[in-house]
C-alpha positions as CSV (number, residue, x, y, z in Angstrom):
1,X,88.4,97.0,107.6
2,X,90.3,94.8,105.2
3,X,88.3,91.6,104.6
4,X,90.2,88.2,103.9
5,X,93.7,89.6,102.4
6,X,94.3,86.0,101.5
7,X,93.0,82.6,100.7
8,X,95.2,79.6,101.9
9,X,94.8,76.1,101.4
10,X,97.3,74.0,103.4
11,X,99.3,71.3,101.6
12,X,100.4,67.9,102.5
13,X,104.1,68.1,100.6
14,X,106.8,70.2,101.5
15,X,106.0,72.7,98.6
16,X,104.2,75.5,99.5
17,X,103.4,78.1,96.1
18,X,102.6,82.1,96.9
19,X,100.6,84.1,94.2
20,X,101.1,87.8,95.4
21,X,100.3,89.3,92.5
22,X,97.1,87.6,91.1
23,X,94.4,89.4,93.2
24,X,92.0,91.9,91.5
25,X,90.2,93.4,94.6
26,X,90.7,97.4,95.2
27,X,90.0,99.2,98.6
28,X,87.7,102.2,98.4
29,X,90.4,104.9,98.7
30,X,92.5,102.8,95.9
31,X,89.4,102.4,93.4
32,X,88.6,106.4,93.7
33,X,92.2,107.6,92.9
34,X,93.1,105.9,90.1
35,X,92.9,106.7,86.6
36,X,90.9,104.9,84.1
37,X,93.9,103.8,82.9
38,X,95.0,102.4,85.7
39,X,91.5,100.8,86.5
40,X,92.1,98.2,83.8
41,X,94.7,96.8,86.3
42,X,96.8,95.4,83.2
43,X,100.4,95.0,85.6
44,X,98.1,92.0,87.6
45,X,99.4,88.5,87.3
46,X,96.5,86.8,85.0
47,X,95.2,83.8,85.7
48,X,97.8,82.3,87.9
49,X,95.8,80.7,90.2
50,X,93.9,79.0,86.8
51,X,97.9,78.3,85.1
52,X,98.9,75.8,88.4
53,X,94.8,74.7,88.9
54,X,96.3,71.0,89.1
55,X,98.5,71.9,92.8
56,X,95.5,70.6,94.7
57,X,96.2,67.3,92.7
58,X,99.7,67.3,93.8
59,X,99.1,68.0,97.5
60,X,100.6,71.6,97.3
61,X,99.8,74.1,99.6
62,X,98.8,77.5,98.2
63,X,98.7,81.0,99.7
64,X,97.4,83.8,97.4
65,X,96.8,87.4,97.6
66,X,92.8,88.7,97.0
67,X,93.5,92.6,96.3
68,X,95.5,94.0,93.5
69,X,99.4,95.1,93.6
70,X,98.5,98.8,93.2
71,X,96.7,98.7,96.9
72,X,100.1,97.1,98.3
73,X,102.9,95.5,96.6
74,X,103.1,91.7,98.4
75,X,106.7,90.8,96.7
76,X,108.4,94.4,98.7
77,X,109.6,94.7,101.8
78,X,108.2,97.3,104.2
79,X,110.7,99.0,104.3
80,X,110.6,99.6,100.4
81,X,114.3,99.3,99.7
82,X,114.5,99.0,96.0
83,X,114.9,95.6,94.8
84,X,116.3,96.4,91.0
85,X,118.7,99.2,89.9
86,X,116.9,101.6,87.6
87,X,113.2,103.1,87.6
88,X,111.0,100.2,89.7
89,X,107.8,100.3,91.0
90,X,107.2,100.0,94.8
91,X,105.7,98.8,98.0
92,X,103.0,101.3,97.0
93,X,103.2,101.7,93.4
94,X,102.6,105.0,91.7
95,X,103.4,103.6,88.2
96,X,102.6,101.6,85.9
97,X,105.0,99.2,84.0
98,X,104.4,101.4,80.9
99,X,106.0,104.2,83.0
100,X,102.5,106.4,83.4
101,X,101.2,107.4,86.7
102,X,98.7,105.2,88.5
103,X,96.2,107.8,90.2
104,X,94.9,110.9,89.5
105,X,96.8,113.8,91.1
106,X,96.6,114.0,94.7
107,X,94.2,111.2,95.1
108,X,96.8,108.5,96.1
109,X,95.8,107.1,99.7
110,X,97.0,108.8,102.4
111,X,99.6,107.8,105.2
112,X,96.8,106.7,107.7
113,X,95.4,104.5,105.1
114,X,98.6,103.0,103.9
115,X,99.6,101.7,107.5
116,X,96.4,100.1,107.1
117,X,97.5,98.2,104.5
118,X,100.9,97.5,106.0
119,X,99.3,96.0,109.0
120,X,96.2,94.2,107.7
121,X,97.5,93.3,104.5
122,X,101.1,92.8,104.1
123,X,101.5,91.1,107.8
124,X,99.1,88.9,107.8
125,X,100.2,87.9,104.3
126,X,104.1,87.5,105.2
127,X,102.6,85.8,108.8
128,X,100.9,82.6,106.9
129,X,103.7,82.1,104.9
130,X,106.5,81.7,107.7
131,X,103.8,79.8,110.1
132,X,103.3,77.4,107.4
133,X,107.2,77.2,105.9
134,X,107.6,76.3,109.3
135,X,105.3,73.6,109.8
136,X,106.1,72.0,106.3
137,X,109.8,71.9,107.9
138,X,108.7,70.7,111.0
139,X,106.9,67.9,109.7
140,X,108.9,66.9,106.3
141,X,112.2,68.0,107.4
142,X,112.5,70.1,104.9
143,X,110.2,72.9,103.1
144,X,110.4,75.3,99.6
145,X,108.4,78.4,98.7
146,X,107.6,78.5,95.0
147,X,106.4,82.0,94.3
148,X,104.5,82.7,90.9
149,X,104.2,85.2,88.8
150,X,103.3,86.5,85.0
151,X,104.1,89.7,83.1
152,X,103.7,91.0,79.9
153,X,106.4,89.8,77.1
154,X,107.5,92.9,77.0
155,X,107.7,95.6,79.0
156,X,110.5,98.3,77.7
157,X,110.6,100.4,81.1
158,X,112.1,97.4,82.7
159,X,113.9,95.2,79.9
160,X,115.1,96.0,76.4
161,X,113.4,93.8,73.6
162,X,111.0,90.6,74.5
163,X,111.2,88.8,77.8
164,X,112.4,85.2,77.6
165,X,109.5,82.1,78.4
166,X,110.7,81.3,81.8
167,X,112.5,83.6,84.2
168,X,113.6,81.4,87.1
169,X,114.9,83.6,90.0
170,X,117.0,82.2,92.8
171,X,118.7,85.3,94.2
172,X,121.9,84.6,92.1
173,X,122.0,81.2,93.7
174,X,121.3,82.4,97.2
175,X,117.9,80.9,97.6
176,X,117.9,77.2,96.5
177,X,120.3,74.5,96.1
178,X,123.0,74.5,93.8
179,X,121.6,73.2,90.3
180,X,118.3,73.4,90.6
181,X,117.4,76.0,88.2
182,X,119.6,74.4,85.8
183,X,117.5,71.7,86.1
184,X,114.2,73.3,85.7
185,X,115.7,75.1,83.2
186,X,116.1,71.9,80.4
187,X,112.8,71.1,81.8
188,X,111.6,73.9,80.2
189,X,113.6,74.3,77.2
190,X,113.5,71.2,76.8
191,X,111.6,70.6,73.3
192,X,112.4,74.0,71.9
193,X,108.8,75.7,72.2
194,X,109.8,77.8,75.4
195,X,113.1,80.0,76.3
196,X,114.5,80.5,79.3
197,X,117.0,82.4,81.8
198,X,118.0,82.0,85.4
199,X,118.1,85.4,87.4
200,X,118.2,87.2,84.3
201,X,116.3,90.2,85.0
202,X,114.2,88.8,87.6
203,X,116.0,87.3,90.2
204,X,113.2,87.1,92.6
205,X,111.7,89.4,94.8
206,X,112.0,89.7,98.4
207,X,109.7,86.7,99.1
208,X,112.0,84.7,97.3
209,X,114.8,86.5,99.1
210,X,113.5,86.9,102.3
211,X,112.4,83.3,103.3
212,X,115.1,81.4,101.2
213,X,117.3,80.2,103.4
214,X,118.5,76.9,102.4
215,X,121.2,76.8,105.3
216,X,118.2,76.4,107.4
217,X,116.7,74.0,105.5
218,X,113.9,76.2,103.6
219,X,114.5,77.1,100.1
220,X,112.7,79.2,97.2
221,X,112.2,80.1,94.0
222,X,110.6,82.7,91.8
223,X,109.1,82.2,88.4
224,X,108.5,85.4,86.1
225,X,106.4,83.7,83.4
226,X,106.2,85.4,79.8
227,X,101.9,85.9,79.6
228,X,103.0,85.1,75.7
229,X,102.9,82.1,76.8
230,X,99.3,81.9,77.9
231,X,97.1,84.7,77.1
232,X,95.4,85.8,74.3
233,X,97.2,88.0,72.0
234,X,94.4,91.0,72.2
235,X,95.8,91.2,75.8
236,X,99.1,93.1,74.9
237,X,97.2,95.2,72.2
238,X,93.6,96.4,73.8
239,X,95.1,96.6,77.2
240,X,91.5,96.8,78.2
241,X,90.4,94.5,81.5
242,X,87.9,92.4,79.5
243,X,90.9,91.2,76.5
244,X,92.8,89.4,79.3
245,X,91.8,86.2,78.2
246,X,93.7,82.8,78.3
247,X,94.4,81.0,74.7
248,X,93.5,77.4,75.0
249,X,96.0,76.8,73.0
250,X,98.7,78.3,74.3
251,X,97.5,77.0,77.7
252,X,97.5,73.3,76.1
253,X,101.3,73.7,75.9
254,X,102.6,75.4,78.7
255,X,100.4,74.2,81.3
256,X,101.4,70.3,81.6
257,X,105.1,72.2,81.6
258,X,104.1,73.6,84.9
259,X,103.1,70.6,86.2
260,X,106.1,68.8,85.1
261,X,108.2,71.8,87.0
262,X,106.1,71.3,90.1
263,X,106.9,67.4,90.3
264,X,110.2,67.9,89.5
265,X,110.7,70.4,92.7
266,X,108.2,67.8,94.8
267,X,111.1,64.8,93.5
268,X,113.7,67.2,94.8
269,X,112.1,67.7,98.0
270,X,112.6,63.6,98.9
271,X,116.2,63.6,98.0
């Protein structure tokens, strides 16, 4: 039996932000099949839920994920359709972003045990998000999903060279209002420390897309932030799971700038 897939904390703002990709916790049949490699669970999104510590302060609901993208991948669809042209990882990932292969052979989990994960994982996951995107409309008129992420500066099966600071993905505009990432965008460049790109090559995933329907007065957003920006430097060279530290101060910098993003899409909400 899968044990609390999710922690949620209900906010009282129309801003409701999903970490999918932050949780460490492996199932059994996961933890025995991989490789010791793969154990060191390096393609986890560090320390998100420590990056936006200050969206209790804001009165922003949060919804994050407890067990690790290589039991289930949170931002796919169930159907897996690919989300990105070119080699990708999937619903159930069998590779890492440095393109090797996640378990040993023939130890991935079997069919039986991936339904599993489908139905008390994934569901329950995707569930808490509509029932609360609804409620947030219901009782502010209006609601947005802000769903975070990190990933390595660079990471050459996906993108040539280094990753820019800030990767705001709005499904090519499909997801949010017109202008909005343009916004967020100067918000972040704004002194020079920090670059930026809007659905560069992240232009959300299918939270973002799925439950971004600003017709229907629900938008979102996906940030893909650079973990240049915030980790330790021995991250991206021991790749071990103890180097995955945050730098104070990087974290001195880019933090506030969260927060500053965060009010700015709360200001945004109330007009």
């Amino acid at each position: 039996m899968i044990s609390d897939p999710f922690e949620f904390t209900p906010g009282t703002t129309p801003l409701l932000v999903s970490m999918p990709h932050s949780g460490l916790q492996l199932t059994d049949a996961v933890a025995s099949g991989l490789t010791a490699s793969a154990l060191q669970l390096a393609d986890t999104d560090w320390f998100i839920p420590e990056l936006y510590s200050f969206l209790s302060e804001l009165g922003v609901g949060v919804i994050r994920a407890n067990y690790s993208r290589y039991v289930l991948d949170l931002n796919r669809s169930l159907d897996d359709k690919p989300l990105y042209t070119g080699k990708v990882t999937g619903l159930f990932p069998a590779i890492s972003f440095t393109d090797d292969s996640l378990f040993l052979p023939g130890q991935e989990p079997d069919e039986d045990e991936r339904e599993r994960y489908k139905q008390q994982i994934w569901r329950p996951y995707h569930q808490q998000i509509r029932n609360e995107l609804d409620r947030l409309k219901a009782v502010h008129g209006n609601a947005m999903l802000f769903d975070a992420h990190s990933i390595a500066p660079r990471v050459p099966m996906l993108f040539d060279g280094r990753l820019p600071d800030f990767n705001f993905g709005s499904n090519s505009g499909a997801s949010c209002r017109f202008g909005l990432t343009a916004q967020l965008e100067a918000l972040a460049c704004a002194d020079g420390r920090f670059t930026c790109v809007t659905d560069g090559r992240f232009k959300g995933g299918f939270i973002t897309r799925h439950f971004g329907q600003p017709a229907e007065g629900i938008e979102s957003l996906q940030l893909e932030l650079s973990q240049g920006t915030y980790l330790a430097d021995d991250a991206f060279t021991a790749k071990r799971f103890d180097a995955y530290q945050i730098d104070p101060k990087k974290l001195c910098h880019v933090q506030p700038l969260l927060r500053q993003i965060t009010q700015h899409l709360l200001d945004a909400l109330q007009h």
